[in-house]
C-alpha positions as CSV (number, residue, x, y, z in Angstrom):
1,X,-40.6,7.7,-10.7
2,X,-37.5,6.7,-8.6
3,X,-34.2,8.9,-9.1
4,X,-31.7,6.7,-10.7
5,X,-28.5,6.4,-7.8
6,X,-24.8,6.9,-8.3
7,X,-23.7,3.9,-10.6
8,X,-21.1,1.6,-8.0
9,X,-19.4,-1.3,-8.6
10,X,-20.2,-4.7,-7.1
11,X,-19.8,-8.0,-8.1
12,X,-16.7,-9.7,-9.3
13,X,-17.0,-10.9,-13.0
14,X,-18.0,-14.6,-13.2
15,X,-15.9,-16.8,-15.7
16,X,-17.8,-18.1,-18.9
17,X,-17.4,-21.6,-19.7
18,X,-15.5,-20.9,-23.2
19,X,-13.5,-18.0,-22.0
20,X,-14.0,-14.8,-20.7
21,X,-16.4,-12.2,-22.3
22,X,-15.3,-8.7,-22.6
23,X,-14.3,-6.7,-19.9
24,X,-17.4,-3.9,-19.7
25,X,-16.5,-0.5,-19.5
26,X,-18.6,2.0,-17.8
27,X,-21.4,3.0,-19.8
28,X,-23.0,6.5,-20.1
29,X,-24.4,8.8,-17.9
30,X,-28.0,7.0,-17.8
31,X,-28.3,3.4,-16.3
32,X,-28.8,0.5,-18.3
33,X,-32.0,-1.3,-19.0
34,X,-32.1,-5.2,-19.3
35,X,-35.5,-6.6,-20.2
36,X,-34.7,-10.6,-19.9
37,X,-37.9,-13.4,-21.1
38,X,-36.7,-17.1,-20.3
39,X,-39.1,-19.1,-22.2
40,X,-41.7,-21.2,-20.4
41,X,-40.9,-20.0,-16.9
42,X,-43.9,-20.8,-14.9
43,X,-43.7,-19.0,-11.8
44,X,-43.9,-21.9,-8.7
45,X,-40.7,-23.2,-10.2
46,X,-38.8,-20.1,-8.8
47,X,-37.4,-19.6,-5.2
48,X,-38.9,-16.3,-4.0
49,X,-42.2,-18.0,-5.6
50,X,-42.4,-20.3,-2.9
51,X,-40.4,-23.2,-4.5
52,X,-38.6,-25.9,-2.5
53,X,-36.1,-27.0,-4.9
54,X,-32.8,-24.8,-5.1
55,X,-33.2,-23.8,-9.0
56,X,-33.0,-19.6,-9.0
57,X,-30.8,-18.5,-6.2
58,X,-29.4,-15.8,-8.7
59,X,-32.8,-14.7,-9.6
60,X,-33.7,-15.1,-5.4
61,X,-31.2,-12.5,-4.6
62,X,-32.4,-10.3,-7.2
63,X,-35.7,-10.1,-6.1
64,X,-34.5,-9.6,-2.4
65,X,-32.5,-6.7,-3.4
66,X,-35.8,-5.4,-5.7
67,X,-39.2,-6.2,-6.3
68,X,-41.4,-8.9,-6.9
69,X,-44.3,-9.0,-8.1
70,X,-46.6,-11.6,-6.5
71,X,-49.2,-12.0,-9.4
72,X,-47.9,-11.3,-12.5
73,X,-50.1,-12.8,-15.6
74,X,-49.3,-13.5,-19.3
75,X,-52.0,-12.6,-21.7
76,X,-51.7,-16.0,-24.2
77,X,-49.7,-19.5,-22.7
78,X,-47.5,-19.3,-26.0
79,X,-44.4,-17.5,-27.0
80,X,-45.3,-15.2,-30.1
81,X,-48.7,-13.5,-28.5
82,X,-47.3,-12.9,-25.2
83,X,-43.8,-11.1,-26.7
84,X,-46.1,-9.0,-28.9
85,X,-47.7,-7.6,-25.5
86,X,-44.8,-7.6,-23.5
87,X,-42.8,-5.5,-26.1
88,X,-45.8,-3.2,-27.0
89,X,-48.3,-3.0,-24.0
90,X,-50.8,-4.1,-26.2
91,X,-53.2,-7.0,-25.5
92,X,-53.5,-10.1,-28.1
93,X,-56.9,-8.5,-29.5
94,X,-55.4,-5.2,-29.7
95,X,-51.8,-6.2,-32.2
96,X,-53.5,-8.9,-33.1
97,X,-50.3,-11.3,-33.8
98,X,-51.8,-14.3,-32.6
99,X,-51.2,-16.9,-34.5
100,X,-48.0,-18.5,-36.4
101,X,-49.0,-16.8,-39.8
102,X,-49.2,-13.3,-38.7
103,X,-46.2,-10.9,-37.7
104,X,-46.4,-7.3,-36.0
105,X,-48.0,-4.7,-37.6
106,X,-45.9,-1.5,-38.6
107,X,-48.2,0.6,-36.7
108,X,-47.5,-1.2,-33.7
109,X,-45.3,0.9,-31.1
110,X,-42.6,-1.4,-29.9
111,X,-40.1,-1.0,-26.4
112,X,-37.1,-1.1,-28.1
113,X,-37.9,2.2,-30.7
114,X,-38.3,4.2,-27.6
115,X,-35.1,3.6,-26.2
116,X,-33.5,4.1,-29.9
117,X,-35.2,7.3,-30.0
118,X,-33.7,8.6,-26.8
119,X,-30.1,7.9,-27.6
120,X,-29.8,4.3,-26.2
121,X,-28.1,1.5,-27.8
122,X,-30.5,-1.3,-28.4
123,X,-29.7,-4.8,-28.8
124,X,-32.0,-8.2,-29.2
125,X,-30.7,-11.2,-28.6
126,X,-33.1,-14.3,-29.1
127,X,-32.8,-17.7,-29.2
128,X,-36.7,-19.0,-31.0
129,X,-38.4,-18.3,-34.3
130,X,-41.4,-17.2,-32.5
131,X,-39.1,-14.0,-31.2
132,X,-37.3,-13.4,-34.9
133,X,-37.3,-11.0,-37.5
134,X,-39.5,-13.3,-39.3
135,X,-42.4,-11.8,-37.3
136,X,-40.9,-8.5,-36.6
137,X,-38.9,-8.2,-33.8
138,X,-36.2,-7.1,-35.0
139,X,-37.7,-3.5,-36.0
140,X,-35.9,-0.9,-33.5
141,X,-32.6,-2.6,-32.4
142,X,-29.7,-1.4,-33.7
143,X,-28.2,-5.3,-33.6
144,X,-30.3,-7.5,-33.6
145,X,-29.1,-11.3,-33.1
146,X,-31.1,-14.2,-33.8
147,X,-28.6,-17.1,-33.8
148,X,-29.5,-18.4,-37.3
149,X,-33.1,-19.2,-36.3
150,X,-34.0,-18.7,-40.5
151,X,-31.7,-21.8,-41.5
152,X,-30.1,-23.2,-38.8
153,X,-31.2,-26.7,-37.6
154,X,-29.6,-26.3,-33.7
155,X,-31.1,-23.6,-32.9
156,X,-34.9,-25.2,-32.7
157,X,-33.4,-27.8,-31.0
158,X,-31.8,-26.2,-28.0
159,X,-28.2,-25.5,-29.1
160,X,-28.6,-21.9,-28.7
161,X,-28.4,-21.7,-24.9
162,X,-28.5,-18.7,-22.4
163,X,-24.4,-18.8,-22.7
164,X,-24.6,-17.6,-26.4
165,X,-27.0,-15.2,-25.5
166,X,-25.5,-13.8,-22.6
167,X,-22.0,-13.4,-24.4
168,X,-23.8,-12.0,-27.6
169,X,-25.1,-9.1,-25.0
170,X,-22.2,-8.6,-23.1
171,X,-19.8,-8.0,-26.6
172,X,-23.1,-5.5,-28.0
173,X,-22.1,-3.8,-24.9
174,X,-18.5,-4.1,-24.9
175,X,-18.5,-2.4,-28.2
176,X,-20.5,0.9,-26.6
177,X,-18.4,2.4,-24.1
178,X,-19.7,5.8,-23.9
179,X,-23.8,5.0,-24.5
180,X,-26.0,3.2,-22.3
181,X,-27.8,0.2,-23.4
182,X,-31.3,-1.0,-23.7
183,X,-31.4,-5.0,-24.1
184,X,-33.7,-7.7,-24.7
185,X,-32.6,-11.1,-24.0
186,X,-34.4,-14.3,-24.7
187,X,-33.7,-17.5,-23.1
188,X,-35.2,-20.6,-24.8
189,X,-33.3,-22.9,-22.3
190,X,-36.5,-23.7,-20.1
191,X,-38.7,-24.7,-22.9
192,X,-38.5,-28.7,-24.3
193,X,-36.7,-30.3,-24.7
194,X,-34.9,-29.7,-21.4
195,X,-31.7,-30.7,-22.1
196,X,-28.8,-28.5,-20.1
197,X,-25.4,-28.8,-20.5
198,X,-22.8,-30.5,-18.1
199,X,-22.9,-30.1,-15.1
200,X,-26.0,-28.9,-14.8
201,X,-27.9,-32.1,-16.6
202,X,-27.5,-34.2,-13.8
203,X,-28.2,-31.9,-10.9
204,X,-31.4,-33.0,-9.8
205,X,-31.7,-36.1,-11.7
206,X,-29.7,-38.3,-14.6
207,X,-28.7,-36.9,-18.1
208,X,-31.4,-37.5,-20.9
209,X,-31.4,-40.9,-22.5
210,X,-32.4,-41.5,-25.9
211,X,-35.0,-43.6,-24.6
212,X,-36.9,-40.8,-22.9
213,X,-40.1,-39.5,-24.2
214,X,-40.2,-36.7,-26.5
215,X,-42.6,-34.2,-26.4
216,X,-45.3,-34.3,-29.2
217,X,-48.5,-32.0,-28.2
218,X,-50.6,-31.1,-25.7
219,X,-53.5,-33.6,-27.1
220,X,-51.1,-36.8,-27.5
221,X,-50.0,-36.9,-24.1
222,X,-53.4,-36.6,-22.5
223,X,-54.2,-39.9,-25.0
224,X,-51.2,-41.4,-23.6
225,X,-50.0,-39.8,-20.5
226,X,-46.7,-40.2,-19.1
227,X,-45.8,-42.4,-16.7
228,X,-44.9,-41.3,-13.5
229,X,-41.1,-41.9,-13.2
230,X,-40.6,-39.9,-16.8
231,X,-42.9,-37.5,-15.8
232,X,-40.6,-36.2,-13.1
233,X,-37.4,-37.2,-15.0
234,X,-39.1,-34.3,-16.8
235,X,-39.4,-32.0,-14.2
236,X,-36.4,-32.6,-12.8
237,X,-34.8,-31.8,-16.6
238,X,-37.1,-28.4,-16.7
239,X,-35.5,-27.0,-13.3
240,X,-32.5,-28.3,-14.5
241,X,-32.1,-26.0,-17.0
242,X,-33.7,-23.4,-15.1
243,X,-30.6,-23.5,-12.2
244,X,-28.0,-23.4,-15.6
245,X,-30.2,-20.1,-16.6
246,X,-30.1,-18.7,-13.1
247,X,-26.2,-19.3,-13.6
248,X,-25.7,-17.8,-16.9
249,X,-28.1,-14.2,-15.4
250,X,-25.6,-14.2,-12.7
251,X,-22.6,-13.9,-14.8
252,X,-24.7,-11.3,-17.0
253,X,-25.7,-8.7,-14.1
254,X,-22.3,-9.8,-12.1
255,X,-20.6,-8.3,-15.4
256,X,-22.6,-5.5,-15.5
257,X,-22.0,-4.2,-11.7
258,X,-18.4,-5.4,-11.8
259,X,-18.1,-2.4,-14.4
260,X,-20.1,0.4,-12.1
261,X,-23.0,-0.1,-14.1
262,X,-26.0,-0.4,-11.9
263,X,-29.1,-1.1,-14.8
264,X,-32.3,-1.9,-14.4
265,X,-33.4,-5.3,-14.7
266,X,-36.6,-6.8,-15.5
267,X,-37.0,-10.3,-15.6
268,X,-40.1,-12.4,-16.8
269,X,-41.4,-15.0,-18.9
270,X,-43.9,-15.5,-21.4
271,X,-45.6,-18.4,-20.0
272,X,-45.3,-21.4,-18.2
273,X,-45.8,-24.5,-18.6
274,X,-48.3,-27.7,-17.4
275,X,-47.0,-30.8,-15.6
276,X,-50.2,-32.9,-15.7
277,X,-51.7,-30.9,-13.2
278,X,-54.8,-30.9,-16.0
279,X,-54.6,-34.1,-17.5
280,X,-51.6,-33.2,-19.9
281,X,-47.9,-31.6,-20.3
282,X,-46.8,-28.7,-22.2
283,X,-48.9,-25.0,-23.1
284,X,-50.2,-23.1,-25.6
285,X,-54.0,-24.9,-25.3
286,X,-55.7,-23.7,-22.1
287,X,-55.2,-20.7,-19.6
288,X,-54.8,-22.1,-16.2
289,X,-52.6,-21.2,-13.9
290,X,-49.7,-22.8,-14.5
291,X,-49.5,-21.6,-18.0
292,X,-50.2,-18.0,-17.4
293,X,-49.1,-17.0,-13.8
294,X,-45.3,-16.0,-14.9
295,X,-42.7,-14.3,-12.6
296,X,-41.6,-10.8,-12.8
297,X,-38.7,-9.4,-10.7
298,X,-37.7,-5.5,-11.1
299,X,-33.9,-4.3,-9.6
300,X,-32.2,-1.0,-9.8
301,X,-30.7,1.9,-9.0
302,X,-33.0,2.9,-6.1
303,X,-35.6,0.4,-6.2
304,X,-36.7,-0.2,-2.7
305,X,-34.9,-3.9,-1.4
306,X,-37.4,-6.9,-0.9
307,X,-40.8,-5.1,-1.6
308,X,-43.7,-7.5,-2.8
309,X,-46.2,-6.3,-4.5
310,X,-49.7,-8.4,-4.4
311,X,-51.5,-6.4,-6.8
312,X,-52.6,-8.3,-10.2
313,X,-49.9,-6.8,-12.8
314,X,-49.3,-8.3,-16.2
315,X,-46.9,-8.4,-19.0
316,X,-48.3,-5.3,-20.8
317,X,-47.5,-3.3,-18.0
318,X,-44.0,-3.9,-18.6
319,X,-43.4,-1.9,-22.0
320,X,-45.3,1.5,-20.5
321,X,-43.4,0.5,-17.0
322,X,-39.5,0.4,-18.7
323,X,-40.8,3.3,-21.0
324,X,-41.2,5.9,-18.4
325,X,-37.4,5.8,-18.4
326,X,-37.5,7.8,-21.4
327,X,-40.5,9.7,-20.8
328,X,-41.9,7.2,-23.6
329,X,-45.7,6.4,-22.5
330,X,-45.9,3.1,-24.2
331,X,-50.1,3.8,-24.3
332,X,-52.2,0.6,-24.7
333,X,-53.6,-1.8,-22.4
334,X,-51.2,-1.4,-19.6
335,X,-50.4,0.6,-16.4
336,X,-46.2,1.8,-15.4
337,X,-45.7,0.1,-11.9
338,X,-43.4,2.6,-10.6
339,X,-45.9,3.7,-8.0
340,X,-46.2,0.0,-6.8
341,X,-42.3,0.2,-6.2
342,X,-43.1,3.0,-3.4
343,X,-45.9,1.7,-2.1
344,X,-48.7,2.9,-3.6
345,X,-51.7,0.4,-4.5
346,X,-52.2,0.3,-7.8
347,X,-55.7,0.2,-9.7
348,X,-57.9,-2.8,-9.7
349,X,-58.4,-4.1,-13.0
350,X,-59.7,-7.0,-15.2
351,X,-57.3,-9.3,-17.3
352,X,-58.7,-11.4,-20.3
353,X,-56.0,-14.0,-22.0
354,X,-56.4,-16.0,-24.9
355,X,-55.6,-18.9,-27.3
356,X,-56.7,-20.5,-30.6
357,X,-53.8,-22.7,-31.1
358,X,-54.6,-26.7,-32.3
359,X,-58.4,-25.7,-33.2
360,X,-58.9,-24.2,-29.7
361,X,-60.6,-21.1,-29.3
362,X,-60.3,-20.1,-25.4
363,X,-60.7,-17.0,-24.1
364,X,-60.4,-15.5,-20.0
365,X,-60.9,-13.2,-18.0
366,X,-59.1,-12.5,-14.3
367,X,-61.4,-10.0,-12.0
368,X,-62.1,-9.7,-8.8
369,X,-60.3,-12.6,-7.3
370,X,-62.4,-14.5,-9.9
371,X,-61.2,-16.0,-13.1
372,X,-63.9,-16.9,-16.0
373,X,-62.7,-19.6,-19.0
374,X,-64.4,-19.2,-21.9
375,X,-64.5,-22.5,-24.6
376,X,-65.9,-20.8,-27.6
377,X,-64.7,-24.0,-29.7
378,X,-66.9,-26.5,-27.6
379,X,-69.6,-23.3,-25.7
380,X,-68.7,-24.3,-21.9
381,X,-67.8,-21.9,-19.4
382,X,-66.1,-22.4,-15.8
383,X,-65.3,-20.1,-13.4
384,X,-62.7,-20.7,-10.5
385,X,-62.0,-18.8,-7.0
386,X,-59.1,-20.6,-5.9
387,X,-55.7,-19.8,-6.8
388,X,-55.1,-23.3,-8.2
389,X,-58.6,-23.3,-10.4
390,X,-59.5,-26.8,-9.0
391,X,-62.6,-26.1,-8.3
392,X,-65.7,-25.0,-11.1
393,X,-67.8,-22.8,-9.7
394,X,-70.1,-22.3,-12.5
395,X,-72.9,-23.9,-12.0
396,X,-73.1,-22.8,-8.3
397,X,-72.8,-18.8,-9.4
398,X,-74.1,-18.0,-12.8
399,X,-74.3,-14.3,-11.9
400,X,-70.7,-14.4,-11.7
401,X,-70.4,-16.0,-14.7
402,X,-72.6,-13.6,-17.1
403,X,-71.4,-10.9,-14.9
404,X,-67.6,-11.4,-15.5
405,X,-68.8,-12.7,-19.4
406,X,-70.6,-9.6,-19.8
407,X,-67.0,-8.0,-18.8
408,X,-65.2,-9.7,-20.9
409,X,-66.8,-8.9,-24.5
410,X,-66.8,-5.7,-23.3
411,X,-63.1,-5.4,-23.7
412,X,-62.8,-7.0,-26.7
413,X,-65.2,-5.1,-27.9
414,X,-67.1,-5.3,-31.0
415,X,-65.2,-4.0,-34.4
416,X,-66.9,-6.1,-37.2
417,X,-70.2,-3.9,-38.1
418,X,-72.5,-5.8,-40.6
419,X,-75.8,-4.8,-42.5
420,X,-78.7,-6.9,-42.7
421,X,-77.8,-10.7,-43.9
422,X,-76.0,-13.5,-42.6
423,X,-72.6,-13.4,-41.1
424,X,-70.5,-16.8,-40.9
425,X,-66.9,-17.4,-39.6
426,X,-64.7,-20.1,-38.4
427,X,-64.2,-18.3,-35.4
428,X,-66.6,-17.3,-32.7
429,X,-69.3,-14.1,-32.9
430,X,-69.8,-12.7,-29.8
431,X,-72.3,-10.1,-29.0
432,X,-74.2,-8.6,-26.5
433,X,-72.4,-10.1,-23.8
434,X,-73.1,-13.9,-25.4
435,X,-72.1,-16.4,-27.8
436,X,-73.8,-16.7,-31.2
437,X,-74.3,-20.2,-31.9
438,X,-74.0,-20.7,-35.5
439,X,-74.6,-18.0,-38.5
440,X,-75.4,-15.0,-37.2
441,X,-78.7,-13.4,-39.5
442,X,-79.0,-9.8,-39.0
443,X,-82.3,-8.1,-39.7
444,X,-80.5,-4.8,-38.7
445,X,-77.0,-3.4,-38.8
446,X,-75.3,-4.3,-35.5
447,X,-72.1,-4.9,-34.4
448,X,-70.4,-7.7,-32.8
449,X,-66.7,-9.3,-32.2
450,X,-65.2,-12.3,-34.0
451,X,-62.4,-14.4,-31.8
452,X,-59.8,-14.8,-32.6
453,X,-58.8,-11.9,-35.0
454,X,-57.5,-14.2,-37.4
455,X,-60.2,-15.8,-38.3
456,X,-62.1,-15.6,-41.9
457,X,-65.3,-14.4,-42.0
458,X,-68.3,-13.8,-44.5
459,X,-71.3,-11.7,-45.0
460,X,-73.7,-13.7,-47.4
461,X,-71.7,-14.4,-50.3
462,X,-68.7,-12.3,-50.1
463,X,-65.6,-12.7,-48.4
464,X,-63.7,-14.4,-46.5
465,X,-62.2,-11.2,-44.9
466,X,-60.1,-10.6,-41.6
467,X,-59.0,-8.3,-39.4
468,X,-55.6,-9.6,-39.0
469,X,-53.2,-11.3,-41.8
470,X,-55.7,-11.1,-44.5
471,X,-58.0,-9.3,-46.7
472,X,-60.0,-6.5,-45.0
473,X,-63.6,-5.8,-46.1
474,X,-64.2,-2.3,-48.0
475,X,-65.4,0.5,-46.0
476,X,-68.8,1.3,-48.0
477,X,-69.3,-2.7,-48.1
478,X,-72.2,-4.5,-46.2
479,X,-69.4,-6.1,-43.7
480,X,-67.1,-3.5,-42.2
481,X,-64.2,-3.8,-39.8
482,X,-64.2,-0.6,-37.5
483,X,-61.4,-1.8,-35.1
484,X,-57.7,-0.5,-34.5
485,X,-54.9,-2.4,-34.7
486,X,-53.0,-4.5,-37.6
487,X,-50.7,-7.5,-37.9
488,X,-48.9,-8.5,-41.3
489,X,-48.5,-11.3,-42.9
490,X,-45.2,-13.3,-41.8
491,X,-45.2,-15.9,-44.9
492,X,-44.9,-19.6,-45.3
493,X,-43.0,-21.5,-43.2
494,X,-40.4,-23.4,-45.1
495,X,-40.4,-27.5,-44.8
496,X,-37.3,-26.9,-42.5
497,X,-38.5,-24.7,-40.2
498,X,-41.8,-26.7,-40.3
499,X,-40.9,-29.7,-39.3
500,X,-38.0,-28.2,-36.5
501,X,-41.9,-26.6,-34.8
502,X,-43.4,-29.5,-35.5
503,X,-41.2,-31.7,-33.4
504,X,-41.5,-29.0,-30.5
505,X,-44.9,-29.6,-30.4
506,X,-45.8,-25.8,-31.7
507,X,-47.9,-27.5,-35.1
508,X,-49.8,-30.0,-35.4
509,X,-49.5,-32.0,-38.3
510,X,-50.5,-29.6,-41.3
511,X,-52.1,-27.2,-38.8
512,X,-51.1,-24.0,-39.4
């Protein structure tokens, strides 16, 4: 791992809108760590990703003076799945919080408690539901600041912006002269409804109207797509938002180097976001490209200056990456990319994604330079070999296809063990490399995986059981669950904070 540098002081401390935030003082002996998520963030919207629109030159700089990684990929296209792994290294079908009833399991290692244990400060400071203590991530931070996201009707609706975040941070660390610090900001600013404040909501286009369309789901607008003058009214209102972020992460690491403090900053996002480049705007609902290709910049004392690294890396290498800071191995699904920072290739290696939100049931799998989708909801598979995915490929190579299928189940693996009888779930069976179609009737014990986690399942008469949020079968029983991994139950939603998701598109209706 790289030797941390002499802390030095650098840039001047930019002036916040309401005032000035405290004056840092000099921290510790060890550098800082700043692990920073802004919502939604698909990569090609950013500068040093090949962008031609001036939205990140902040963010640009950073990555100039640090690393980039070229091919970073997100796990799930939504917000609660993807923080799970990017805080614990775990895969979705390893902590299992993948849907909007489950929380994270108390056997599930998170960042933040590793840093606690080694005598950092640790504060969160997030600005969604989906990233509260409702589902858990809270455990581990000393302060932990969620802007009233419980009971507080602004902060669904975009109030909370990345300047109350960034001032909440920079007071936590005010406050802790003599310790350094371990933070996790989340910026919600770049998700819908894209509204910045002045200046910034006129920078590439006009302020938002009240006539403008407002985002409903990912199944209403491809019934009734936008037209094209609002669509990029939209567009222009996402990287809006995105240049007032850049802004805000400027004054945040200017603050920190005008004090000496030289941390280490990571900077990702959980997903991005479609434009209609499939028929529809918004995420959560399919695993293309846009949706799951995020950025991920890495800065610090000693990091080499404007390295890229084209290696496939994803956000559960972050967690066991940051963790090797404090000789805490983070062990799950991913790899630490410190030997990618001194130019070292790292391992070739497979990455499956996943979603079950609105009655979808998708599941992926990157290998290879090849990238298999998996509709377990409607049994069609498609396999792309172009960056974009424009092209399906599935019919012309279906050894590719079972091949990278074959793959895939084999790293999900197969936890639910049954005994003679017939097996039925509202989720998916998989087994043996294959989808069951239907019940599944055993004449023998086997085993086999259900997708997604969540989902209820029966043997003959007796159940429903799951393997995450619900009632687990008993181990001398004739259905067993043999898998690792646990998520809790994050209880009901109340009418409030129902209908706040609702109008952001995350449920559907009475969907869960």
């Amino acid at each position: 791992m790289i030797a941390p540098l002499a802390l030095h002081a650098a840039l001047a401390l930019l002036a916040c809108r309401c005032g000035d935030p405290p004056a840092l003082p000099p921290g510790g002996d060890r550098p800082d760590v700043l692990l920073i998520s802004i919502d939604t963030l698909r990569a090609d919207h950013v500068g040093v990703y090949g962008y031609d629109r001036d939205t990140t030159p902040f963010l640009d700089a950073l990555a100039e003076g640090g690393v980039r990684f070229a091919h970073a990929r997100s796990p799930a296209p939504w917000t609660l799945p993807s923080h799970t792994t990017m805080l614990s290294g775990l895969l979705p079908h390893q902590h299992h919080v993948v849907e909007g009833r489950l929380r994270i399991g108390a056997d599930t290692p998170l960042l933040q408690e590793a840093f606690a244990a080694a005598g950092y400060a640790t504060g969160g400071f997030v600005s969604s539901l989906y990233v509260g203590r409702r589902f858990g991530f809270d455990r581990g931070f000393e302060v932990f600041e969620d802007f009233g996201v419980h009971g507080e009707k602004k902060n669904l609706k975009g109030v909370v912006d990345a300047e109350d975040v960034v001032d909440a941070a920079l007071g936590f660390t005010a406050a802790r002269p003599d310790t350094p610090v371990f933070l996790f900001l989340h910026l919600y600013d770049v998700h819908y409804p894209y509204d910045a404040p002045a200046p910034w909501n006129t920078r590439f286009d006009r302020a938002p109207e009240p006539g403008d369309t407002r985002y409903k789901n990912y199944f209403v607008h491809m019934r009734q797509p936008l037209e094209p003058a609002q669509l990029q009214h939209q567009i222009d209102q996402y990287d809006e938002e995105l240049a007032y972020v850049d802004d805000q992460l400027s004054r945040l690491i200017g603050a920190f180097r005008s004090a000496g403090r030289d941390p280490w900053v990571v900077v990702t996002a959980d997903h991005g976001e479609e434009f209609y480049e499939r028929g529809s705007w918004g995420h959560a609902h399919t695993l293309f490209p846009e949706q799951l290709h995020v950025p991920l910049i890495l800065a610090g004392p000693g990091a080499p200056e404007g390295r890229v690294v084209e290696d496939t890396v994803g956000l559960q290498d972050i967690a066991p990456t940051l963790g090797a800071l404090v000789d805490a191995p983070m062990d799950g699904a991913g790899l630490p990319l410190w030997p990618a920072l001194e130019g070292a290739p790292l391992p070739a290696r497979a990455f499956p994604s996943e979603t079950s939100r609105f009655n979808t049931n998708r599941i992926g799998l990157w290998a290879d330079g090849l990238r298999l989708d998996w509709d377990l909801a409607k049994g069609g598979r498609a396999l792309y070999a172009d960056p974009s995915e424009a092209e399906d490929l599935a019919a012309d190579r279906p050894e590719d296809v079972e091949r990278l299928s074959g793959q895939l189940t084999a790293i999900l693996g197969a936890p639910w063990e049954a005994d003679p009888g017939t097996v039925t779930t509202e989720g998916a069976i998989l087994m043996d490399g294959a989808q069951v179609r239907g019940p599944l009737t055993l004449g023998e014990t086997a085993r086999f995986a259900v997708i997604p986690v969540d989902a209820d399942v029966f043997h003959g008469a007796l159940g429903p059981y799951r393997a995450a949020g619900g009632e687990r079968p008993p181990p001398d029983g004739p259905l067993r669950y043999l898998g690792a991994g646990s998520a809790g139950d994050a209880g009901a939603l109340s009418d409030d904070e129902r209908a706040r998701l609702e109008a952001l598109g995350y449920l559907q209706g009475d969907a869960p």
